[in-house]
MOPAC internal coordinates of N, CA, C and O (Angstrom, degrees):
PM7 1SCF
backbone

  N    0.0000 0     0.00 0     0.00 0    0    0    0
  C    1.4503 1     0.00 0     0.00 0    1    0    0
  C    1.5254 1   110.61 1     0.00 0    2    1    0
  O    1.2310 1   119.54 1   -30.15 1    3    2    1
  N    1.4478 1   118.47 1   149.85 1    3    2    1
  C    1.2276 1   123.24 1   174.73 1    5    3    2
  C    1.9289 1   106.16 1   -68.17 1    6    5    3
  O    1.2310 1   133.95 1    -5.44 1    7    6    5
  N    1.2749 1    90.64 1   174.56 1    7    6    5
  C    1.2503 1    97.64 1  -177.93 1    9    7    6
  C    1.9489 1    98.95 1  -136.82 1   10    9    7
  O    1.2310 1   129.67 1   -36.56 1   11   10    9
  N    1.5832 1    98.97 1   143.44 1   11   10    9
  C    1.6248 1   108.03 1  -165.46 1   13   11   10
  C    1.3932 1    87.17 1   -94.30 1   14   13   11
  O    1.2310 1   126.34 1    15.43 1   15   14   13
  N    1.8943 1   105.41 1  -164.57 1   15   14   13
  C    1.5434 1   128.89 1   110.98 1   17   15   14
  C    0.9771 1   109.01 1  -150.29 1   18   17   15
  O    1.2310 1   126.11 1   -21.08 1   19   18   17
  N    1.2027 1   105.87 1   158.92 1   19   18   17
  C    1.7091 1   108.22 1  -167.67 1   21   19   18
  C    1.7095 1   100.15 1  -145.62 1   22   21   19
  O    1.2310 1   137.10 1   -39.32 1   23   22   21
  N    1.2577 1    84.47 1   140.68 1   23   22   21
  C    1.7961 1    88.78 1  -165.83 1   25   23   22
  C    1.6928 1   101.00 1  -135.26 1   26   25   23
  O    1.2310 1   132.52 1   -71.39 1   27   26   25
  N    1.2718 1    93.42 1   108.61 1   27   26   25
  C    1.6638 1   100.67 1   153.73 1   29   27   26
  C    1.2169 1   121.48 1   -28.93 1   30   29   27
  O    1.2310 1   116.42 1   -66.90 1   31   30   29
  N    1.7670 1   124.41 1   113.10 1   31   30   29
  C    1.1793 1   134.31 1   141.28 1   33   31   30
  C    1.1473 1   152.89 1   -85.58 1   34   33   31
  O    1.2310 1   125.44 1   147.63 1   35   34   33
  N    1.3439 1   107.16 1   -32.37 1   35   34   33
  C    1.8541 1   132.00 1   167.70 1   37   35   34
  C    1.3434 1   112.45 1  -109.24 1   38   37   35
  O    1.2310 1   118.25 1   -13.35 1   39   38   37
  N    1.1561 1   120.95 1   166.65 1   39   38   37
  C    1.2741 1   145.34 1  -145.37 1   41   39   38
  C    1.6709 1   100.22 1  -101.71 1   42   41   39
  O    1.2310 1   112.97 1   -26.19 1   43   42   41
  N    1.2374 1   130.88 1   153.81 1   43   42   41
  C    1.2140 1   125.20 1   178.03 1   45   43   42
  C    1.2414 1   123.30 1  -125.56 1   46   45   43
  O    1.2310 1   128.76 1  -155.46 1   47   46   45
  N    1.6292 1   100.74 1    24.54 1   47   46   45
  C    1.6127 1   126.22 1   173.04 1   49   47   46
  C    1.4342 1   107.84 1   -51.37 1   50   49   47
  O    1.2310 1   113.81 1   -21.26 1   51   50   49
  N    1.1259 1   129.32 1   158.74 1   51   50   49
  C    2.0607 1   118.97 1   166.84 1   53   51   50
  C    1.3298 1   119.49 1    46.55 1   54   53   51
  O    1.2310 1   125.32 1  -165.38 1   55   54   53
  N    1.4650 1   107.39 1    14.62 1   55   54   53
  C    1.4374 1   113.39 1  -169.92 1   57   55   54
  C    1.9907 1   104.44 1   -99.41 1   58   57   55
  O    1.2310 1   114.03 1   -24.35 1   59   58   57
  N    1.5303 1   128.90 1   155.65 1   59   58   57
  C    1.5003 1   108.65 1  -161.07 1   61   59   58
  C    1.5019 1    89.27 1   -98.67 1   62   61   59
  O    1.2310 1   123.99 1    -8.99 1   63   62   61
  N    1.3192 1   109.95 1   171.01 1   63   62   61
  C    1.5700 1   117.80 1  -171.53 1   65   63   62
  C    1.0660 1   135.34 1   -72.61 1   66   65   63
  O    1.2310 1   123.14 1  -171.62 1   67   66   65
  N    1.2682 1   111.58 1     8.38 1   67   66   65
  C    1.4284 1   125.59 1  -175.72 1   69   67   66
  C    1.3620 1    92.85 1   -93.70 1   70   69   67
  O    1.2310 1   116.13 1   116.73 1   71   70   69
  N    1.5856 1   124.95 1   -63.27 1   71   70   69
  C    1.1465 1   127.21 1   170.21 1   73   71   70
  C    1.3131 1   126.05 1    -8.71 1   74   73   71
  O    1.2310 1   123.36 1   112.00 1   75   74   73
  N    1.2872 1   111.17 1   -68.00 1   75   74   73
  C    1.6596 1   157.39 1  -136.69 1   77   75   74
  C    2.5362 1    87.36 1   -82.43 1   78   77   75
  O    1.2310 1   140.56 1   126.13 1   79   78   77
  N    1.2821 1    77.71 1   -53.87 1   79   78   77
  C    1.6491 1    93.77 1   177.27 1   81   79   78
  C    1.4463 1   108.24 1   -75.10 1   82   81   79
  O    1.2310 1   115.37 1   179.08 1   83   82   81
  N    1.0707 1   126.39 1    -0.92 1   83   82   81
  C    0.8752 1   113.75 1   177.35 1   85   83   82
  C    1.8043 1   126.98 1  -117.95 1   86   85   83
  O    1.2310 1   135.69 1   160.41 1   87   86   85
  N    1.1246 1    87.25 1   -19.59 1   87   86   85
  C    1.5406 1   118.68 1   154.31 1   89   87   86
  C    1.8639 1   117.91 1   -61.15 1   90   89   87
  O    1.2310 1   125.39 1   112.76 1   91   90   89
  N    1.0014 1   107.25 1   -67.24 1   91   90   89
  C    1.6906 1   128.88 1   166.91 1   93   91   90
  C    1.9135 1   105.82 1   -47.56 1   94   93   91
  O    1.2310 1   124.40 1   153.75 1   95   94   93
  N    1.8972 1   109.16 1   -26.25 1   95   94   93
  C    1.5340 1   105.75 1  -162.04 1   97   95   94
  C    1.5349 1    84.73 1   -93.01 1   98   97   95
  O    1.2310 1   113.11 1   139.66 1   99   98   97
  N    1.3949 1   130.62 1   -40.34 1   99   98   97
  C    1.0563 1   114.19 1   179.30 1  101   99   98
  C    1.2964 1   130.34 1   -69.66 1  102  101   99
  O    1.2310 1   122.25 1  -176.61 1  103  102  101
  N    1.2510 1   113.30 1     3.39 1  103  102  101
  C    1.5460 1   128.17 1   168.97 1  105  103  102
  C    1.8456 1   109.88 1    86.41 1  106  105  103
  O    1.2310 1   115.86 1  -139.98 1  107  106  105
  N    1.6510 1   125.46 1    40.02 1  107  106  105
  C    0.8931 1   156.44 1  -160.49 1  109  107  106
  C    1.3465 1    95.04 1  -118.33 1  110  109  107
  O    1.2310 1   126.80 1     3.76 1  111  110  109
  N    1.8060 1   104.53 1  -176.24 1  111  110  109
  C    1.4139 1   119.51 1  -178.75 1  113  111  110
  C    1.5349 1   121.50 1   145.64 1  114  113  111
  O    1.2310 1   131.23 1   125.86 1  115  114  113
  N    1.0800 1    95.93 1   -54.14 1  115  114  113
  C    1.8468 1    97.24 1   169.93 1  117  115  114
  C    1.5203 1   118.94 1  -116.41 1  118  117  115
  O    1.2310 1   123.29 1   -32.96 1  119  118  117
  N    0.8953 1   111.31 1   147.04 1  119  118  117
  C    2.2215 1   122.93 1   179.45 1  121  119  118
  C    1.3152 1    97.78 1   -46.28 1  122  121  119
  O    1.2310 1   126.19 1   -55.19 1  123  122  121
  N    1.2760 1   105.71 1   124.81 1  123  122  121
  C    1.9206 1   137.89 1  -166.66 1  125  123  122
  C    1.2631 1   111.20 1    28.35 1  126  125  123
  O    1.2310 1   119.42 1  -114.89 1  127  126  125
  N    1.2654 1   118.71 1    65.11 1  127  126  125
  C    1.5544 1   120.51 1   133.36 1  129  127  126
  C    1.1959 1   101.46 1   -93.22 1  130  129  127
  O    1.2310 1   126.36 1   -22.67 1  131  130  129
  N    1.2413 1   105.37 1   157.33 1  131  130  129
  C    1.3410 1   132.47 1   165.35 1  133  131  130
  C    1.7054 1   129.14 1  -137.57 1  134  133  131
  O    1.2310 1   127.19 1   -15.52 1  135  134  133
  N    1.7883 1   103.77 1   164.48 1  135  134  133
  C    1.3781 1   105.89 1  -170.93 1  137  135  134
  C    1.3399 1    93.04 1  -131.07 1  138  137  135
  O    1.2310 1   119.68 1    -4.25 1  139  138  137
  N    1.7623 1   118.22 1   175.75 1  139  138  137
  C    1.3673 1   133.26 1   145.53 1  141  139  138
  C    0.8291 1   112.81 1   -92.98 1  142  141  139
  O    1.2310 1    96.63 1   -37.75 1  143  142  141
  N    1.5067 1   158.95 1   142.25 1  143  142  141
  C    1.4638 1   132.42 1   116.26 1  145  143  142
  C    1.3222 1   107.03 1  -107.25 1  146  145  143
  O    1.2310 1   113.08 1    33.26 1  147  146  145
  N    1.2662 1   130.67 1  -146.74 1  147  146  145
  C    1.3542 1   158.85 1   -80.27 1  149  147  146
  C    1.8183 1    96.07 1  -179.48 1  150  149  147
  O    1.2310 1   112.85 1   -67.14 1  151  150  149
  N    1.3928 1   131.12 1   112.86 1  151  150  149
  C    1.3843 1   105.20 1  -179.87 1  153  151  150
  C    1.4395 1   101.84 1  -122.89 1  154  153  151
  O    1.2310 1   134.35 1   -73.86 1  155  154  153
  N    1.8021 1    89.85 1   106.14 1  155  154  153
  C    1.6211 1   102.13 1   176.58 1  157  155  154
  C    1.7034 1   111.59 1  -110.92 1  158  157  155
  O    1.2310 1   124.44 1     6.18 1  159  158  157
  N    1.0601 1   109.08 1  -173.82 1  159  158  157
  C    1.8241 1   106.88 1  -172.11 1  161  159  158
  C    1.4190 1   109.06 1   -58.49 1  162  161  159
  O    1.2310 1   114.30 1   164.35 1  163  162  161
  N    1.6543 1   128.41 1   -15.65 1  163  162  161
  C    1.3856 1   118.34 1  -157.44 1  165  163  162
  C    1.7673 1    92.03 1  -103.63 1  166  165  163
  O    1.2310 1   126.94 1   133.35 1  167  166  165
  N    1.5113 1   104.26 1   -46.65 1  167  166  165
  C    1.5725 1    96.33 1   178.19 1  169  167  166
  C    1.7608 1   112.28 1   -55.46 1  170  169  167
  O    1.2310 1   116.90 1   134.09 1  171  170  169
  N    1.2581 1   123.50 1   -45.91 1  171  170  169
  C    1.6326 1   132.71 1   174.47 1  173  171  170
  C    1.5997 1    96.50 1   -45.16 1  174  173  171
  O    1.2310 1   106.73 1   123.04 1  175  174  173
  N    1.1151 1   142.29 1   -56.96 1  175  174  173
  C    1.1019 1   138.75 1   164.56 1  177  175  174
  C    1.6903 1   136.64 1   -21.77 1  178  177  175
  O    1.2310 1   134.34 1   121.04 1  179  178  177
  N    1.8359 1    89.88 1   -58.96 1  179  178  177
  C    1.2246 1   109.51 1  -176.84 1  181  179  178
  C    1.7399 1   110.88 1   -66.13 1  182  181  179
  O    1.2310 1   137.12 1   152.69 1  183  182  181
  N    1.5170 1    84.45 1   -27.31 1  183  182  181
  C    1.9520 1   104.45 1  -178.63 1  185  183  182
  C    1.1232 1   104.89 1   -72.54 1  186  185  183
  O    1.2310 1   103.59 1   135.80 1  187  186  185
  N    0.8401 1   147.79 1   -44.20 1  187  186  185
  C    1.2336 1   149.23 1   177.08 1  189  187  186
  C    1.7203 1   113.98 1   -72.87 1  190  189  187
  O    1.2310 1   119.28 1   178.18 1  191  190  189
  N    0.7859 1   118.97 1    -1.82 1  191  190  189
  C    1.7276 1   114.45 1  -159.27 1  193  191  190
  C    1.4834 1    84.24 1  -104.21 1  194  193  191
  O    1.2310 1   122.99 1   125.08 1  195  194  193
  N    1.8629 1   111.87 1   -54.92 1  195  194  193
  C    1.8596 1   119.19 1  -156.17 1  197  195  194
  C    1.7130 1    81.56 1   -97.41 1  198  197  195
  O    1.2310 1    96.79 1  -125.44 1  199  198  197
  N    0.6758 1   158.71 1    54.56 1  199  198  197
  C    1.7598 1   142.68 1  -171.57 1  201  199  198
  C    1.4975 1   119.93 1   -95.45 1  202  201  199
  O    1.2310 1   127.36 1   168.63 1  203  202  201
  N    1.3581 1   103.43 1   -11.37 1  203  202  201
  C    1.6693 1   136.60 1   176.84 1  205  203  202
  C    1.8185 1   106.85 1   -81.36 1  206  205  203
  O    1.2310 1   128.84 1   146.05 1  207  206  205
  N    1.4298 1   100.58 1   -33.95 1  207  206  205
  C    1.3127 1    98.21 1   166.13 1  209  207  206
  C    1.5285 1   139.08 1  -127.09 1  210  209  207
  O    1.2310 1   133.54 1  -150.99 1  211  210  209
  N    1.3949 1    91.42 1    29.01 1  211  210  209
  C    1.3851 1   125.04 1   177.67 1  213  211  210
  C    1.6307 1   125.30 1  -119.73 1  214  213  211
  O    1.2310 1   128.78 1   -34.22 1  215  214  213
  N    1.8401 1   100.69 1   145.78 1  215  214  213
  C    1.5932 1    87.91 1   157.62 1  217  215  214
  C    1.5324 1   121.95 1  -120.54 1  218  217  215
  O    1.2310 1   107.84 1   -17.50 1  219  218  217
  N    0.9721 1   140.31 1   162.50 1  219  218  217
  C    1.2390 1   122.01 1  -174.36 1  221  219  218
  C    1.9659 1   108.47 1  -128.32 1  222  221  219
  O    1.2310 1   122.34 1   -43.24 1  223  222  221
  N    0.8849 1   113.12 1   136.76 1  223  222  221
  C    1.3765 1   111.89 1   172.73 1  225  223  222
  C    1.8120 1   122.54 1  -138.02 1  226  225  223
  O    1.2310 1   116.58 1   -80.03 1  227  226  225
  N    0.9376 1   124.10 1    99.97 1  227  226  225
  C    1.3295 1   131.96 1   168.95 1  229  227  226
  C    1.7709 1   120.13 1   -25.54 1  230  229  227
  O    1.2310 1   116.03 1   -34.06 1  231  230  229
  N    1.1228 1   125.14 1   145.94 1  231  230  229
  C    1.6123 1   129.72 1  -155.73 1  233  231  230
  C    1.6494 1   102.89 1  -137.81 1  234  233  231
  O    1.2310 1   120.10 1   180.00 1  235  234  233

C-alpha cells in the first residue's frame, strides 16, 4: 500500500461530530499537525468524509 500524509488545515470549530471523530481517528486535532499512515479503503474514506479540512499528499 501507498503511504499518505495528511495534515490538518482548518479548524474543527462548528464542525458536526462525526467530523470531529474523525479527525481525532486519524490521529489529528490541531492546525498543521500531521501524520503518515498507510492508504487503505478505510483511511480513503476518512479522506474523503473531512477533505474540506484536510491536505493530503502522497510519499
Amino acid at each position: 500500500m501507498a503511504k499518505v500524509q495528511i495534515t490538518q488545515t482548518r479548524s474543527t470549530i462548528k464542525r458536526p461530530d462525526t467530523q470531529i471523530r474523525t479527525i481525532k481517528a486519524l490521529g489529528l486535532g490541531k492546525i498543521n499537525r500531521s501524520v503518515e499512515v498507510e492508504l487503505t479503503p478505510q483511511i480513503a474514506g476518512m479522506i474523503r468524509k473531512v477533505n474540506h479540512l484536510i491536505t493530503v499528499k502522497e510519499l
